[in-house]
C-alpha positions as CSV (number, residue, x, y, z in Angstrom):
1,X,146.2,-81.2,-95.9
2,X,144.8,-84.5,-94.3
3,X,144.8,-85.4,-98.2
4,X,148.7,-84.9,-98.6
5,X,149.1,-86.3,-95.2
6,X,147.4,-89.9,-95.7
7,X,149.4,-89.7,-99.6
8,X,153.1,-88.9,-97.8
9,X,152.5,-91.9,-95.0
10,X,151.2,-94.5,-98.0
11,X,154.1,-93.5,-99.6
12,X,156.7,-93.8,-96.6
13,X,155.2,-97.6,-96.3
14,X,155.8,-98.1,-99.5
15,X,159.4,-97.4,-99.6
16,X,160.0,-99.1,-96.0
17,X,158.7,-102.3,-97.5
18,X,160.9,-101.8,-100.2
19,X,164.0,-101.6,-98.4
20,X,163.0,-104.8,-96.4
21,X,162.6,-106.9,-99.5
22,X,165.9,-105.7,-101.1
23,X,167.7,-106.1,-97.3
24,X,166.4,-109.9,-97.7
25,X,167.5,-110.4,-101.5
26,X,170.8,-109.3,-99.8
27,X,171.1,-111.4,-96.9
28,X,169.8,-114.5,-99.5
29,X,172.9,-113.5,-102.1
30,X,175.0,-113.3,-99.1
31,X,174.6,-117.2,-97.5
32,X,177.0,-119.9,-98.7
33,X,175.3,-123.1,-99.5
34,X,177.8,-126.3,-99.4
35,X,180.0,-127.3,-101.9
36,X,179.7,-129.6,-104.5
37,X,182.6,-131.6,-102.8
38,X,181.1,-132.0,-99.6
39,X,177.6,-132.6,-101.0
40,X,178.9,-135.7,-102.9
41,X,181.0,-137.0,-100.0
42,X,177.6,-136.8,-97.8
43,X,176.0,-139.1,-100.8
44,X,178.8,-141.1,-100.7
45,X,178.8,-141.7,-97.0
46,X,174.4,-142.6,-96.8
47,X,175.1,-145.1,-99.5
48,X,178.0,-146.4,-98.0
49,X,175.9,-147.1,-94.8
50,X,172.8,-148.2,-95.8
51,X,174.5,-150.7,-98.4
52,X,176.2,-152.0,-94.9
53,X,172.7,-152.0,-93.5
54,X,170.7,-154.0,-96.2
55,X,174.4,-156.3,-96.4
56,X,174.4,-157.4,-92.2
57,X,170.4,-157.9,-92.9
58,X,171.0,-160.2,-95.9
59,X,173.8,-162.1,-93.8
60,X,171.2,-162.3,-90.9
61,X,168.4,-163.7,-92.7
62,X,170.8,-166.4,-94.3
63,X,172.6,-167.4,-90.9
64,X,169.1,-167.4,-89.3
65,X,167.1,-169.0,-92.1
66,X,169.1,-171.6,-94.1
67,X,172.3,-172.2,-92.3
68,X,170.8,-173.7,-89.5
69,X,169.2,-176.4,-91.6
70,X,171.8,-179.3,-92.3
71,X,171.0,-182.9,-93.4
72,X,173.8,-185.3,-93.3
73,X,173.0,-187.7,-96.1
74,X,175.5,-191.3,-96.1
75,X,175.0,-195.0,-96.8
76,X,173.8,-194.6,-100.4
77,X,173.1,-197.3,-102.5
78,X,170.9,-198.5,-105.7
79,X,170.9,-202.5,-106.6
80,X,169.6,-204.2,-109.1
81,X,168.3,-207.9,-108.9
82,X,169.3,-209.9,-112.0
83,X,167.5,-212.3,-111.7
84,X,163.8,-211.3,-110.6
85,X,164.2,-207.7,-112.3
86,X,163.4,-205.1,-109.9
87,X,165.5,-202.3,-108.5
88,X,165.6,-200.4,-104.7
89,X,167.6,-197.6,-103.1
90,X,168.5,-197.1,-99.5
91,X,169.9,-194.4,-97.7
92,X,170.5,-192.9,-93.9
93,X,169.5,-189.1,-93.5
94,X,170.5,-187.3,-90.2
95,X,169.4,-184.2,-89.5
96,X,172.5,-182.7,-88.0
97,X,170.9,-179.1,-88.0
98,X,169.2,-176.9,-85.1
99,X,165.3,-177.6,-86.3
100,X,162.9,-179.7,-87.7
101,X,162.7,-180.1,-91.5
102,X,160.5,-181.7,-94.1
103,X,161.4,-183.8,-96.5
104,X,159.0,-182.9,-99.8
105,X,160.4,-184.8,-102.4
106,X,163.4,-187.7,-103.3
107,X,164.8,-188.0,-106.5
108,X,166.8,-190.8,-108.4
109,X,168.4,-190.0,-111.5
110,X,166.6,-186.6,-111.6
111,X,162.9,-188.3,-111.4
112,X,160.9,-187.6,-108.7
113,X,160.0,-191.1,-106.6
114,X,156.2,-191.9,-105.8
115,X,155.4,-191.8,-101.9
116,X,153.9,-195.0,-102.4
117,X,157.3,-196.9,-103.1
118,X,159.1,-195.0,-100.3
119,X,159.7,-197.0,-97.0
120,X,161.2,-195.4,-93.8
121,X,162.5,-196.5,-90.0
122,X,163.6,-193.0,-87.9
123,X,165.1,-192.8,-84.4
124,X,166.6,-191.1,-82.4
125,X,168.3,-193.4,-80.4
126,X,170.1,-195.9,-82.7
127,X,173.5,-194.7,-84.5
128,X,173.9,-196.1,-87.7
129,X,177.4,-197.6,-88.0
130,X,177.0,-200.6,-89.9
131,X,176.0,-200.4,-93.8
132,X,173.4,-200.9,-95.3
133,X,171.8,-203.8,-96.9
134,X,169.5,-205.1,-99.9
135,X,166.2,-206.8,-98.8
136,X,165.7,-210.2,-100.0
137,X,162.6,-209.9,-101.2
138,X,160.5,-207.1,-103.2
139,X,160.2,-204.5,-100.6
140,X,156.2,-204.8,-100.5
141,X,156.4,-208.9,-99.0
142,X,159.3,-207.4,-96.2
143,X,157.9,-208.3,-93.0
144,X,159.5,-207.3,-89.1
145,X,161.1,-210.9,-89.3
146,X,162.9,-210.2,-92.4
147,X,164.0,-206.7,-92.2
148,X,165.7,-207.5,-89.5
149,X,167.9,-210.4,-90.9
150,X,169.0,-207.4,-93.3
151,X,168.9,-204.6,-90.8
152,X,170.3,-205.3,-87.2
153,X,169.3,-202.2,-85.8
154,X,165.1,-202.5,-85.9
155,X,164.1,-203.0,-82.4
156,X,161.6,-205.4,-81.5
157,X,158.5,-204.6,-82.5
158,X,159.0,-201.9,-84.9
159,X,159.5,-202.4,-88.8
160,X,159.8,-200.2,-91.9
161,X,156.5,-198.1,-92.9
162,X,155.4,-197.2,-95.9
163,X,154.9,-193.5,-96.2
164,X,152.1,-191.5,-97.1
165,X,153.2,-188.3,-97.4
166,X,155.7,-185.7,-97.2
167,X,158.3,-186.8,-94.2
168,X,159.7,-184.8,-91.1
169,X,162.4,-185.3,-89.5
170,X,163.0,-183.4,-85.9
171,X,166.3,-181.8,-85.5
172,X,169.2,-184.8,-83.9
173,X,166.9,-188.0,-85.5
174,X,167.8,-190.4,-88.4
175,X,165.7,-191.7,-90.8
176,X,166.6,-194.7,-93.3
177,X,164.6,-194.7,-96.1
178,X,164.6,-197.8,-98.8
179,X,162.6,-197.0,-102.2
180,X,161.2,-199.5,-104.5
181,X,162.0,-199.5,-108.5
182,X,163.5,-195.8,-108.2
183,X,163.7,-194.3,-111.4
184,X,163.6,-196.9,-114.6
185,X,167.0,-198.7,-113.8
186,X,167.1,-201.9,-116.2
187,X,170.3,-204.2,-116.0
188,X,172.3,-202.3,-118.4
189,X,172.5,-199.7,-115.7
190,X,175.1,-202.3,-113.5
191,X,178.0,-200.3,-112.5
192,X,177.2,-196.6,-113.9
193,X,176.9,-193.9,-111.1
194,X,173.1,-192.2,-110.5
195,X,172.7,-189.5,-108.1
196,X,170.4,-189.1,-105.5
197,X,168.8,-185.5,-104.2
198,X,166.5,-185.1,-101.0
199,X,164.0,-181.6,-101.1
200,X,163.0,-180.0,-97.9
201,X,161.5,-176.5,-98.0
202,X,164.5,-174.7,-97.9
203,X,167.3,-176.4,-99.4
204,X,168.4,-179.5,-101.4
205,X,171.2,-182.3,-100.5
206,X,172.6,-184.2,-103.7
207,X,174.5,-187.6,-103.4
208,X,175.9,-190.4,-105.7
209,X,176.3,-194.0,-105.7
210,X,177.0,-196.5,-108.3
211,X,174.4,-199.0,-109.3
212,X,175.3,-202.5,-107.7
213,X,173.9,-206.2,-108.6
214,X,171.9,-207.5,-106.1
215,X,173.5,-210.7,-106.2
């Protein structure tokens, strides 16, 4: 008897465990999962936002990063001297942007002009209204005395320096910059146009003039 007894209640598990398992399997065939409608309007809708995301992030890094950078390049000019054979450029940069930049690199004609033959004057107190001028002399022998017979603006006591490196240029100054023998200009050059293009870290400004006799 305790024999049968122990056999009948194994059994009686048995078949309540069944009936569990099959009441699941039911209740599993029985739940509706979505459609595949809805399922590709929900994908539709993520990448709908998260390209809106990723497209106002883009928008903000420009705006915050490179728009508020602006130089303000004007007074352009190359000359050549006839007569003594030598060649300069001058122009006035303002930095009409909300921060400081660095200027890394000129170029005439495409070619990148040494540091050494690179002369500057900034403030930020003197508007430039008036053109510019070409020196009288090879840039090297221009003293206070006569850079000012050429340029009205340099106060007393300051003149053009020759620069050593890589310029800056704080955010609301100006900075006139004459280079010696830019590029490999020769007399033939007279009257074509040659463009000019400032480098800072972030962006470059591109001008053109046309190549003037000195005299």
């Amino acid at each position: 008897m305790t024999y049968k007894a122990s056999y009948f209640s194994s059994s009686i598990i048995v078949v309540t465990k069944l009936d569990l398992v099959i009441k699941y399997m039911r209740l599993l065939k029985n739940e509706k999962g979505l459609s595949v409608v809805v399922t590709t309007l929900i994908i539709l809708v993520v990448s709908v936002l998260l390209a809106t995301v990723v497209t106002f992030y883009a928008i903000n890094v420009t705006t915050t990063r490179v728009q508020e950078e602006s130089l303000h390049l004007t007074k352009q000019h190359i000359w050549y001297n006839t007569t003594e054979g030598w060649a300069e450029a001058a122009l006035v940069i303002l930095n009409t942007g909300g921060r400081d930049v660095v200027i890394d690199k000129i170029q005439v004609r495409g070619q990148e002009c040494p540091w050494s033959n690179v002369y500057y004057w900034r403030t930020n107190t003197v508007t430039i209204s008036a053109d510019l001028n070409v020196t009288q002399d090879k840039i090297p022998n221009m003293d206070e005395t006569r850079w000012r017979t050429i340029f009205t603006y340099l106060p007393s006591g300051e003149s053009f320096q020759q620069t050593a490196t890589d310029l800056t240029l704080k955010s609301g100054w100006t900075v006139v910059i004459y280079i010696m023998n830019p590029d490999s200009i020769a007399l033939n050059d007279v009257g074509l146009p040659v463009g000019i293009t400032v480098f800072t870290s972030n962006a470059q400004y591109y001008v053109e003039t046309n190549i003037a006799a000195a005299q």
